[in-house]
C-alpha positions in Angstrom: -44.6 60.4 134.7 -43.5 62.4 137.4 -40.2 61.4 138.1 -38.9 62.3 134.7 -37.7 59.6 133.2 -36.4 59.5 129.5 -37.7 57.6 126.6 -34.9 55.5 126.7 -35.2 54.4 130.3 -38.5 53.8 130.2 -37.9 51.7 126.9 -35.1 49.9 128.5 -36.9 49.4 132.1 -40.1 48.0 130.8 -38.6 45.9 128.2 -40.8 47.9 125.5 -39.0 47.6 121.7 -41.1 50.4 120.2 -40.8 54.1 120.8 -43.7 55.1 119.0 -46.0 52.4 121.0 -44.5 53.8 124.5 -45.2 57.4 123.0 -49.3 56.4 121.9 -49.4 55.0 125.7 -48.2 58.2 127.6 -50.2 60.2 124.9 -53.6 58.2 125.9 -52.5 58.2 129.4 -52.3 62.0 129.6 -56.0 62.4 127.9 -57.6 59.8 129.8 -55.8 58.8 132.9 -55.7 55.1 133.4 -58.9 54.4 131.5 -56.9 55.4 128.0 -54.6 52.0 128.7 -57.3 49.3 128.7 -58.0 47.9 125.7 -60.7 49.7 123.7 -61.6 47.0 121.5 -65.2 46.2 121.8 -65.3 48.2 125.0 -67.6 51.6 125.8 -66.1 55.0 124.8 -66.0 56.4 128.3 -66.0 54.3 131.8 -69.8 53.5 133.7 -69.2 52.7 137.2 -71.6 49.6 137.7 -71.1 49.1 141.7 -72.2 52.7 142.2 
């Protein structure tokens, strides 16, 4: 994110053959930090922290 890479490179780098898909992921990851990458399926809309 913050060495500016393009679209392309990142598409190219990470083997990823949809643009949208890479564009829902740095969407979600802008809103939500890492927790907008797990899965959400069956999971809890915002993180607890059980160990705390």
């Amino acid at each position: 994110m913050d060495e500016e890479w393009t679209y392309r490179s990142l598409l190219d780098k990470f083997g990823i053959a949809d643009r949208y898909r890479l564009k829902q992921w740095l969407r979600k990851y802008k809103e939500l930090g890492e927790f907008g990458l797990l899965e959400q399926r069956g999971r809890r809309k915002e993180y607890v922290d059980r160990c705390a």
